[in-house]
Every structure is written in C-alpha cells, then in structure tokens.
RODO-2510 file (C-alpha; in nm, 4 decimals, decimal comma):
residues 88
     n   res          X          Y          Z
     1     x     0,9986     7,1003   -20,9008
     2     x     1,3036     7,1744   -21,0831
     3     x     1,3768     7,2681   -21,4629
     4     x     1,2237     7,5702   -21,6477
     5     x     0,9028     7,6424   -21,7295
     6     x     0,7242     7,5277   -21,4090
     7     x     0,4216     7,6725   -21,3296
     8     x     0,1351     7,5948   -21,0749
     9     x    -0,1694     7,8097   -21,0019
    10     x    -0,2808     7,8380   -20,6187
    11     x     0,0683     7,8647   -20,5148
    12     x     0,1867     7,4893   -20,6382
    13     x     0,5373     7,3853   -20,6238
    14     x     0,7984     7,6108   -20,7664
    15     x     1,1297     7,5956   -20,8832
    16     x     1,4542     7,4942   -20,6896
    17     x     1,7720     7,6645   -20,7571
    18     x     1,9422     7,2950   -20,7398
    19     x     2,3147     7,4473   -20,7117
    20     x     2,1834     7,6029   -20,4298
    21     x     2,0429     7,3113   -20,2931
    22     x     2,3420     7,1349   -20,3462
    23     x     2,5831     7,3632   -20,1848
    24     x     2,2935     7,3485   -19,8830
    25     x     2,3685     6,9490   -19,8629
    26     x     2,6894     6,9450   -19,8827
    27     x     2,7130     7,2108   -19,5852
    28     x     2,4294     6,9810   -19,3877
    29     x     2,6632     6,6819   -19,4073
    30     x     2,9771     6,8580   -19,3097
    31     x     2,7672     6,9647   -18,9975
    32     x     2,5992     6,5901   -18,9724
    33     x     3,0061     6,4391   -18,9642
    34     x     3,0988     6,6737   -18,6772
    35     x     2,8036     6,5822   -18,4835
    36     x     2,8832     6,1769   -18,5753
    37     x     3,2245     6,2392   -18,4695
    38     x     3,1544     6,2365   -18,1381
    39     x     2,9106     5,9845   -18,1055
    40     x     3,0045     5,6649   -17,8959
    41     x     3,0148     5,3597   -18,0212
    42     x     2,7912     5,1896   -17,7725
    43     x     2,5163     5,3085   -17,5929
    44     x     2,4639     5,0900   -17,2840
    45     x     2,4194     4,7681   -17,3909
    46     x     2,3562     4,8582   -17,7412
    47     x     2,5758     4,8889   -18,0161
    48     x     2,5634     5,2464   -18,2271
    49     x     2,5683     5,1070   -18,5542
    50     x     2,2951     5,3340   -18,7550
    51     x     2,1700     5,7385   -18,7345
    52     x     1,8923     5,8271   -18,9548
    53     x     1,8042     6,1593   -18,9743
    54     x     1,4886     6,3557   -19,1161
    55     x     1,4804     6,6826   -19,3167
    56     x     1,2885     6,9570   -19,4406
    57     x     1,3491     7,1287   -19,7828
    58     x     1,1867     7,4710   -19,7579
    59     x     1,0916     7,6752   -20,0373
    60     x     1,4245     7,8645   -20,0293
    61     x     1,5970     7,5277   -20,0227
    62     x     1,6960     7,5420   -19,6669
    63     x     1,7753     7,2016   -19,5133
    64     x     1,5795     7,1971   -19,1324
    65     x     1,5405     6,8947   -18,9084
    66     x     1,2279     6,7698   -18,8065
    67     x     1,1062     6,9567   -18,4987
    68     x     1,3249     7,2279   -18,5231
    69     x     1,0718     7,5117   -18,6063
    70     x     1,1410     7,7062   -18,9581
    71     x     0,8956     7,8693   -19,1550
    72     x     0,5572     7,7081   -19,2616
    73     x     0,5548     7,6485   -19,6034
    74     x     0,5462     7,3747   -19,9331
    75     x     0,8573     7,1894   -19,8122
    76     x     0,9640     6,8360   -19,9684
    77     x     1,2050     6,5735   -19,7443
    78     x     1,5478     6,4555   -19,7759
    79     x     1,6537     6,1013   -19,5380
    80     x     1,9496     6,0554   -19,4492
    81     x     2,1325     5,7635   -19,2884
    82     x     2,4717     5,7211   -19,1832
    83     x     2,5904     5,3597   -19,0873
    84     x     2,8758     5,2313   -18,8953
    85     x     3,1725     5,0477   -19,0771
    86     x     3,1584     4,7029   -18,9585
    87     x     3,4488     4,6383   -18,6852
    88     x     3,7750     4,4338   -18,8563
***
C-alpha cells in the first residue's frame, strides 16, 4: 500500500517508501541489461526474441527473483519483459 495513513490490523499491508522502490527498479534493470547483453540471439533453432522475468517486492521493497530464496514475508510482484527489436 502506499500513501499515508495506512493501517491494517493482523499485520496487513504496510506502507512502501516508493522512492525507495524506485531507486530499487531502476538498479534491477541496470542489472537485467547486463545480463541481456550477452544473450544470443538464437538458441538452436529458435529465435531469442522475448525474456520475461518474475519478481518479488518484499516488505523492505527489495526486488528478488522467483526461486531465489529471500525472506518470507507479505511481498507483492513486479513482471517484467524485455523484447527483441525486430531485425531491419
């Protein structure tokens, strides 16, 4: 939840320091371009034209993949794709 005032009993949702956040995503896609860098552009017979990947907000506002471990907690999900320019 974000914005002031937010309050949940039984340990609800609570409030998101979105700068934070934002700096967060904006390191996670620096991160996700190095990695896309050196992908190929054809895998076999197939063409590499898409990468989705799946992430975990934690509490703190920490971006983890899927599978990666982290700490158990209320999280909420970010998707991310990244497509290939069509060749010219």
């Amino acid at each position: 939840a974000t914005g002031e005032g937010v309050e949940m009993r039984g340990g609800g949702p609570s409030e998101l320091d979105v700068d934070k956040l934002t700096v967060t995503v904006n390191l996670f896609l620096q991160q996700m371009g190095n990695i896309l860098k050196e992908t190929p552009d054809t895998l076999g017979k197939f063409q590499f034209a898409e990468f989705e990947v799946h992430a975990e907000i934690s509490a703190e506002g920490q971006i983890i993949l899927l599978g990666t471990g982290g700490k158990v907690g209320a999280t909420g999900g970010l998707k991310f794709v990244f497509r290939r320019e069509p060749a010219k």
